[in-house]
C-alpha positions, 0 to 999 in steps of 0.5 A, a space after each residue: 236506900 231511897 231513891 227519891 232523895 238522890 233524885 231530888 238532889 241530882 235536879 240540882 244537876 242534871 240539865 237538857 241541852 238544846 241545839 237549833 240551826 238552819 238546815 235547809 236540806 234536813 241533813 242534820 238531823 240524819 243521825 238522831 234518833 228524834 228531831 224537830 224540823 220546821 221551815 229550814 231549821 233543825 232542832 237537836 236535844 241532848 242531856 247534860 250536867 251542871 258543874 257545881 263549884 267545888 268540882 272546879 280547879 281553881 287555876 287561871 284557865 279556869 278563871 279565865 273560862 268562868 268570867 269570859 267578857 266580864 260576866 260570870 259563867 257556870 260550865 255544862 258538861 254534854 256529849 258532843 254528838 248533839 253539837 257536831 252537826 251545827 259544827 263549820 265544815 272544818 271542824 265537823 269533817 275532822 276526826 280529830 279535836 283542833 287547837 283552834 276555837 270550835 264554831 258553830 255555823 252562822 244561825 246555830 244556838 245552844 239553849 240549855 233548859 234547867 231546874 226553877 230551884 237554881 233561880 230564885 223566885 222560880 219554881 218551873 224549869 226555864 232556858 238560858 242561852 249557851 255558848 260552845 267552849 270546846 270540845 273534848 276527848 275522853 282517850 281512856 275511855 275511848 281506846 277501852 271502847 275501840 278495844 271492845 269493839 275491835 275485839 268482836 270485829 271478826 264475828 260475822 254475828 257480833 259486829 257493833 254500832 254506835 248509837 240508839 237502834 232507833 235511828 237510821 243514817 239514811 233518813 233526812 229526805 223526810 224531816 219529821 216532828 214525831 218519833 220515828 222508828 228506825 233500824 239501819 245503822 247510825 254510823 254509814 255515812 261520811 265517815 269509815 266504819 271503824 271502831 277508832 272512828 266509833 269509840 272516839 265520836 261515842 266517848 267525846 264531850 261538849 264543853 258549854 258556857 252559861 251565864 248563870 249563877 250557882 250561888 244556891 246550888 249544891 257541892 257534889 261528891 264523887 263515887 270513890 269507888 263503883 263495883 259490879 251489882 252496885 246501883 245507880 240512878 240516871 237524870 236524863 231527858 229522853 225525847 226533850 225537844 218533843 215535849 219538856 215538860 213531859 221528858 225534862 229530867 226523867 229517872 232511869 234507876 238500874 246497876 253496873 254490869 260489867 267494868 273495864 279494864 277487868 280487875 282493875 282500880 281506874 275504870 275506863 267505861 262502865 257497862 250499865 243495865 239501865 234502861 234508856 231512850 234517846 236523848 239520854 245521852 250526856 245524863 249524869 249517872 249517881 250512885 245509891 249516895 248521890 256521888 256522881 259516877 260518871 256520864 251516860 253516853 250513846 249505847 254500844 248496839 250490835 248490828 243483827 240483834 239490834 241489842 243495845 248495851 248502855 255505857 258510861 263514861 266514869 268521872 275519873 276518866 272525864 276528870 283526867 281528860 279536863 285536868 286543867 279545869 277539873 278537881 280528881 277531888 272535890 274541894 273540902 267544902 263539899 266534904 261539909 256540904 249539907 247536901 252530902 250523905 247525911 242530908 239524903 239520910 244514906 249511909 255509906 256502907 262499906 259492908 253489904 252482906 248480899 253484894 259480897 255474897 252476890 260477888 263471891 257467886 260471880 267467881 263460880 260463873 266461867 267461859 267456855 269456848 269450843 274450839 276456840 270458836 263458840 263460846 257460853 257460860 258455865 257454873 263451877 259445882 265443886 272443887 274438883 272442877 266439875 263444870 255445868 252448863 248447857 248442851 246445846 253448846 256441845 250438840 248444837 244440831 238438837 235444838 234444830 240448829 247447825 251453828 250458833 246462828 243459822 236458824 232457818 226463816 221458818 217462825 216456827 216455836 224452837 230453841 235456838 243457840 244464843 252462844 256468841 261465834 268468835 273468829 280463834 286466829 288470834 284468841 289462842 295467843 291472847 288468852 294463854 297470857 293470862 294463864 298464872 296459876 299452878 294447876 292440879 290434876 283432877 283426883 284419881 279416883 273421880 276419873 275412875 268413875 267418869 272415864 268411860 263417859 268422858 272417853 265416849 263422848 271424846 270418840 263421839 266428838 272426835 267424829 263431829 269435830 269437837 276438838 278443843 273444849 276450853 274453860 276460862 275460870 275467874 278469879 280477882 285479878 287473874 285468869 286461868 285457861 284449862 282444857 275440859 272433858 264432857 262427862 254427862 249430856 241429858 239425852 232428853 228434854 233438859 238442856 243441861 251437860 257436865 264438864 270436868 276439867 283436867 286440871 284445876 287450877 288452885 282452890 275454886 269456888 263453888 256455887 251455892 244453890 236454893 233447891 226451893 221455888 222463888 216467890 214472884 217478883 223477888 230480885 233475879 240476878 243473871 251472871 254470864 258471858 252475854 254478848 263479849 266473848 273471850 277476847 274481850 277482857 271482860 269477867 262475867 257480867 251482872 244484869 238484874 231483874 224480878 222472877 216474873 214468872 215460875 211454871 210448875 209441874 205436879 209431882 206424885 210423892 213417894 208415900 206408904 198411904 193410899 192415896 198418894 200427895 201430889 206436890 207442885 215442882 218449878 219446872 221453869 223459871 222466868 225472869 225480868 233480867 237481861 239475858 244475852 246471846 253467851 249467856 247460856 249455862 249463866 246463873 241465875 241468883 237470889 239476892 243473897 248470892 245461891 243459885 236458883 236456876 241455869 240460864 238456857 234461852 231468851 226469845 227474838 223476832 222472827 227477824 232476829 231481833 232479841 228480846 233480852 227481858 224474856 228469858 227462861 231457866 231451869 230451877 236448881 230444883 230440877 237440878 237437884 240430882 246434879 248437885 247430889 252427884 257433884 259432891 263425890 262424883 261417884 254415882 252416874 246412875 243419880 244422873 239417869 233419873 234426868 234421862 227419863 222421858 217427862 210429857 209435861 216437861 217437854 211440853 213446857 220447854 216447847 212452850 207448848 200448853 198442857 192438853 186436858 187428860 180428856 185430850 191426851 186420850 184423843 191423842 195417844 201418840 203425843 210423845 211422839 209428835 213432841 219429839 218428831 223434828 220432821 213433825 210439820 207441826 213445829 213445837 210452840 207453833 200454837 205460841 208463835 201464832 198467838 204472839 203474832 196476833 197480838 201484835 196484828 192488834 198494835 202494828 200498823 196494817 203496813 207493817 209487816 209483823 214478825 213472831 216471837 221465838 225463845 232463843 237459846 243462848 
């Protein structure tokens, strides 16, 4: 794919969207990320698309909308959000769309900014004047966002805002031209926090006029269908106003992450992994064809991580909503276009080996929920329903935690539980309705090897309050909740454990894992339940990155010759891949669908702040015995050999730096001081302190630093 020729065609599009109107008390700007405000007036920005023609019913609605007042119109498409503030006060204070005509308050104008190629003789970008048709909800879209939003309602830990984690609903008294950082919630104000209210504002869209000729610009293609992993490219202007020339029409490339509803044809929001920065919102998002796929609206942000999850707003559900000016279809014309995929020199391919490998991979990753409260990841190893995952899901209190969240306010270097707490007064209910599928209890002879571990750790459980450990597999179209057993948890320093379900559910699919040590800068791809838990409706989702980093340690090998070779082994891997909190036990893939690693923790701020694109994995290399005991399950003794005490492993998962032999002699109890949770010397500390005088290098003397610390997932 070539990137370069989708972007060059999506010019012919994507537009910038500037508002400006009095605002004598710089009120308006209180809910935006940036703004430029001077002598009593506030200046807005937001992204857009232009409608090319063969998009266009051709009904009388549509003629009458394209020729208003004798002149010719061309239609752009923006989030609403960047209008409402210069709304009249009837229109602004509703939370409904009235069937009267939107008005913008006296003084307010609407400019949108376009690419010179639409306007002959021209070659930079120059405004034209625009004026505000209506306003529009998008329903489908909206009641997906408000069930995701509600679904999370009840978790302390999970709540969510909408709109840029820069942004603070308080601010107004200090009118400002720069780009202010902020990190209260957007929606305080006026208006109820409540996710009807949210999901509405997030999903509804600006209709605008301009007067402006289209006789040379291109038809447009829609996607006809878009899938999880399947790329695409972003045309936004972020930070606009402040400079166009600099930020007009910037590229952003990145995948579909996740879908909703799950399973089904009509997507009603799409969850994006792309990178974006305020004023982005409106920007049409293509595929890797140059099919439009839908437009990028303002993020779904949780409210104590500061976690921002993009989304888009499919063309289908758009198209739906404006059926009286819109084709579901474009018209035949753009079928012979020039502009269509021949002319971008793409073909459409139907059949990609990697994405149906990477697809096939994803069915392997399940939830798991213990008692119906704190949910992770986990990887389906063979048919029998042996399950991996992590062990601080099961035994939280290792990692120096009580709970998924309830770290201490020491900066100290820890892991940290990154799984996602779900209130289970309703979840019980929900989940088993999806419960189909026939199960089949687990072979006879397996539990004959893995009973007296599973009934030990039952007796062990029963005593803390681990009731209910709880697997939901995915399938296609379905899903099947089943109860688990723990057969196996490392005792040392790996963070890894093994379920075995009780009953499985028809055929499963088990993962394919690559024992060898990834080159750098290959692509990463991390499959989990990060952020949206079980109910949530949600199949895992997919977030794409490069290994940036592989930490190995020297192993000694068992040879007959006198001197024994010493070979490097990965003992961690790191990744670029956005990696959230329910994502612990996830997979990490290469490209062509095997795993190469257990997704165990990210990092975050002192403060709570994650940092998503900072992550470690445990190598399949090191999970090799693992797999070895999966193929019949006979053997528990294979997993003893990862219960054997390793100094260099324990000092790369403390994120602690290896000390010289010279300085081990000096230190002969170091084993110890690693392992003591009452030691003052807190592990990684040496790392939390470098971390934070990095930042004394770039954070303004006023403002307080905050240290960096991994975070289990």
């Amino acid at each position: 794919m070539d990137v370069s020729k989708v972007v060059s065609f999506s010019r012919n599009f994507a537009v910038l969207v500037k508002v400006e109107g009095p605002d004598p008390k710089g009120l308006k700007m209180r809910k935006h990320a940036f703004h430029q405000y001077h002598s009593g007036n506030a200046t807005l920005s937001a992204s857009g698309i232009l409608f090319p023609r063969n998009i266009l019913s051709g009904g009388e609605v549509t003629a009458k909308v394209l020729f208003e007042a004798g002149q010719e119109m061309a239609l752009v498409l923006t989030v609403a959000s960047v209008v409402e503030p210069f709304l009249t006060l009837g229109h602004r204070t509703s939370s409904s769309i009235s069937q009267d005509p939107v008005k913008l308050i006296p003084g307010a104008r609407i400019e949108i900014m376009v690419e010179g190629q639409l306007k002959s003789g021209e070659e930079a970008p120059f405004w034209v004047p625009a004026q505000l048709l209506s306003l529009v909800d998008v329903p489908v879209s909206s009641a997906a966002l408000q069930s995701l939003i509600e679904a999370s309602s009840g978790s302390k830990d999970s709540g969510w805002d909408v709109g840029w984690s820069l942004v603070s609903a308080a601010n107004g008294s200090q009118p400002s031209t720069k780009i202010e950082h902020y990190s209260k919630p957007l929606m305080q104000l006026d208006e109820p926090l409540n996710a009807n209210f949210m999901a509405k504002s997030a999903t509804r869209m600006a209709l605008l006029g301009v007067p402006l000729s289209l006789l040379g610009q291109p038809n447009m293609k829609f996607a006809s269908s878009s899938s999880k992993g399947d790329t695409l490219v972003a045309l936004g202007s972020p930070f606009g106003i402040l400079s166009p020339v600099n930020f007009f029409n910037s590229v952003s490339t990145g995948s579909i992450a996740n879908c909703y509803p799950s399973g089904s044809l009509k997507k009603s929001l799409m969850i994006a992994d792309v990178r974006c920065l305020p004023g982005m919102e409106g920007a049409p998002v293509f595929d890797k064809n140059g099919h439009l796929i839908g437009i990028l609206i303002r993020p779904l942000r949780q409210k104590n991580s500061g976690v921002e999850i993009q989304l888009v707003v499919p063309w289908g559900a758009i198209t739906t909503a404006c059926s009286h000016l819109l084709l579901e279809e474009p018209s035949e014309a753009g079928k012979a276009s020039k502009w269509g995929s021949e002319a971008l020199n793409v073909k459409s391919d139907t059949s990609i080996p990697a994405q149906v490998a990477i697809e096939k991979a994803m069915e392997s990753v399940c939830l798991i929920t213990v008692n119906d409260g704190v949910w992770a990841s986990g990887i389906i190893l063979n048919e029998h329903g042996l399950i991996l995952t992590n062990a601080h899901l099961l035994e939280p209190w290792r990692y120096g935690k009580g709970g998924v969240y309830g770290e201490g306010n020491d900066a100290g270097l820890k892991p940290y539980v990154l799984g996602a707490d779900e209130f289970s007064s309703t979840g019980g209910k929900v989940w088993e309705q999806k419960s189909q599928t026939l199960p089949r209890k687990a072979p006879a002879n397996l539990y004959s090897a893995v009973g007296e571990n599973i009934r030990e750790y039952k007796h062990n459980f029963l005593q803390t309050g681990h009731r209910d450990i709880r697997v939901r597999l995915c399938h296609l179209d379905s899903w099947t909740w089943c109860t688990a057993n723990v057969v196996y948890i490392c005792k040392e320093q790996l963070d890894i454990a093994l379920l075995q379900l009780e009953y499985v559910p028809g055929k499963l699919q088990p993962i394919a894992a690559n024992f060898s040590s990834p080159p750098l800068g290959t692509t990463a791809h991390v499959v989990g339940h990060g952020l949206f838990g079980p109910r949530c409706g949600l199949s895992p989702s997919i977030c794409s990155g490069v290994v940036a980093k592989v930490v190995h340690v020297k192993r000694r090998l068992n040879t007959q010759s006198i001197s024994q070779e010493v070979a490097e082994f990965p003992a961690m891997l790191e990744t670029t891949a956005a990696v959230h909190p329910g994502g612990s036990g996830g997979a990490v893939l290469n490209s062509s669908g095997h795993m190469i690693g257990l997704v165990t923790s990210n990092a975050r701020h002192g403060a709570g702040t994650l940092i998503p694109h900072l992550n470690f994995s445990i190598p399949c290399a090191v999970l090799a015995p693992i797999f070895k005991f999966a193929e019949d399950m006979q053997n528990m003794e294979i997993l003893q050999t990862l219960d054997q005490p390793s100094e260099e492993l324990l000092s790369i998962w403390a994120l602690m730096p290896s000390l010289s032999p010279k300085t081990e002699q000096s230190l002969p109890n170091l084993p110890k001081l690693l392992k003591d949770g009452n030691n003052k010397q807190k592990k990684g500390s040496q790392f939390a302190k470098f971390i934070a005088e990095t930042q004394d290098m770039f954070v303004k003397p006023t403002k307080l630093s905050r240290d960096v610390i991994p975070s289990k997932l």
